[in-house]
C-alpha positions as CSV (number, residue, x, y, z in Angstrom):
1,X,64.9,100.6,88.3
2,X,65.8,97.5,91.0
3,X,67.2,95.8,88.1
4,X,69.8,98.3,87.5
5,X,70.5,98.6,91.3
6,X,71.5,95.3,91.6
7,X,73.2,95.6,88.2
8,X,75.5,98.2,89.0
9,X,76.0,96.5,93.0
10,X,77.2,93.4,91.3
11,X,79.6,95.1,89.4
12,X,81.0,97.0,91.9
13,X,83.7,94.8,93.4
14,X,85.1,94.5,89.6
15,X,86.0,97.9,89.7
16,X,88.6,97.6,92.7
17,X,92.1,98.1,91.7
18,X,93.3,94.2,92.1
19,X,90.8,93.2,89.8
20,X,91.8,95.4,86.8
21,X,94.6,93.4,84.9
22,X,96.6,96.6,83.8
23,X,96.4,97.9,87.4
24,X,97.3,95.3,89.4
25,X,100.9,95.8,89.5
26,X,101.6,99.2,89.8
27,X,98.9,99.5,92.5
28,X,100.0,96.4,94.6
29,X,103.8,96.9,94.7
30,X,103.7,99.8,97.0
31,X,101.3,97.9,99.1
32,X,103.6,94.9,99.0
33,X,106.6,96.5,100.0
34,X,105.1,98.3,102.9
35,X,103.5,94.7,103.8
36,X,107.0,93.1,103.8
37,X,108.7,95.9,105.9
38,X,105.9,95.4,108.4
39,X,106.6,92.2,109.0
40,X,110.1,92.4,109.5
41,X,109.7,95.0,112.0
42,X,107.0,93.0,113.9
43,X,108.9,89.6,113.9
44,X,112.1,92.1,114.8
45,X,110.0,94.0,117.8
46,X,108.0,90.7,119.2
47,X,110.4,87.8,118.3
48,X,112.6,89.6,121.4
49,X,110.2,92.2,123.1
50,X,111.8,91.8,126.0
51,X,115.7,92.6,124.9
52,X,113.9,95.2,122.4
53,X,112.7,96.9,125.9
54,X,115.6,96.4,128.2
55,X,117.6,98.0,125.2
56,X,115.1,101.0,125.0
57,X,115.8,101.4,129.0
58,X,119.1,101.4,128.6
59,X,119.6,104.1,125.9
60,X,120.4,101.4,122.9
61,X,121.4,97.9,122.7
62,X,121.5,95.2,119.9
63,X,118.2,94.1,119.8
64,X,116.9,97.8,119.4
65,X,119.5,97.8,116.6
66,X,118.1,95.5,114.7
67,X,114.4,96.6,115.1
68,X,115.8,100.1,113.7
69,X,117.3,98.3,111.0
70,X,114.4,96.4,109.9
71,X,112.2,99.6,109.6
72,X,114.9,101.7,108.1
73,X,115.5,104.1,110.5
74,X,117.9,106.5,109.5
75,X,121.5,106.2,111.6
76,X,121.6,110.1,111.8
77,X,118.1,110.3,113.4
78,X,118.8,107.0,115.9
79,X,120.1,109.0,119.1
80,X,116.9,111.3,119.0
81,X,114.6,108.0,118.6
82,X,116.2,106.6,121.3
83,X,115.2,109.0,123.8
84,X,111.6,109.4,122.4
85,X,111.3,106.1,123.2
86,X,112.7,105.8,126.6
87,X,109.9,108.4,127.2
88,X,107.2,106.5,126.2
89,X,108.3,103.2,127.5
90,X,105.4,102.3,129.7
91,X,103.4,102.8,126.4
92,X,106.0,100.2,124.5
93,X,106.0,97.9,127.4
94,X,102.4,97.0,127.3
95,X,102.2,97.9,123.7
96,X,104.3,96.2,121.2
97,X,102.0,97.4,118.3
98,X,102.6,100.8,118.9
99,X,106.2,100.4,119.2
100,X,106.4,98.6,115.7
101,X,104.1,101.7,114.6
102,X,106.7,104.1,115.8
103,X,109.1,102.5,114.3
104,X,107.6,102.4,110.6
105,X,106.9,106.0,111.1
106,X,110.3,106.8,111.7
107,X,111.4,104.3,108.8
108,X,112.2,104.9,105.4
């Protein structure tokens, strides 16, 4: 009975999905793609947190821009963004995580 509890625990991890050879693509890619758009939006929100959050204060600005560009925020939803934000500012300002989480949320 121990035998085949340690059997089937030791063959456990070769049942997650990067492991099986005809899964590993079509599982990853999503993953990947969501990875990437992460990543630009972080290095878009913290590379220039500080213009990112003047722009939020004032209603819009370049570096906001470019942060909605990065997690494909639709242009038609934008203006409304904006002024959720400048509502939560004091959360942004001491939270760039959350801002970048907004952001994705809002993103395509």
């Amino acid at each position: 009975m121990r035998l085949c509890v340690l059997v089937l625990l030791a063959a456990l991890p070769a049942c997650a999905p990067d492991t099986l050879p005809g899964l590993r693509t079509s599982l990853s890619a999503p993953f990947i793609r969501d990875d990437a758009r992460r990543g630009a939006v972080e290095i878009a929100v913290k590379a220039d947190f500080a213009a990112v959050i003047a722009d939020i204060a004032a209603g819009g600005g370049p570096a906001l821009e470019r942060a909605f560009d990065a997690a494909a925020v639709p242009q038609p939803d934008r203006p409304a963004r904006r002024l959720q934000l400048s509502g939560d500012l004091g959360l942004y300002e001491s939270n760039p995580g959350a801002l970048v989480t907004a952001l994705l949320l809002w993103g395509g």
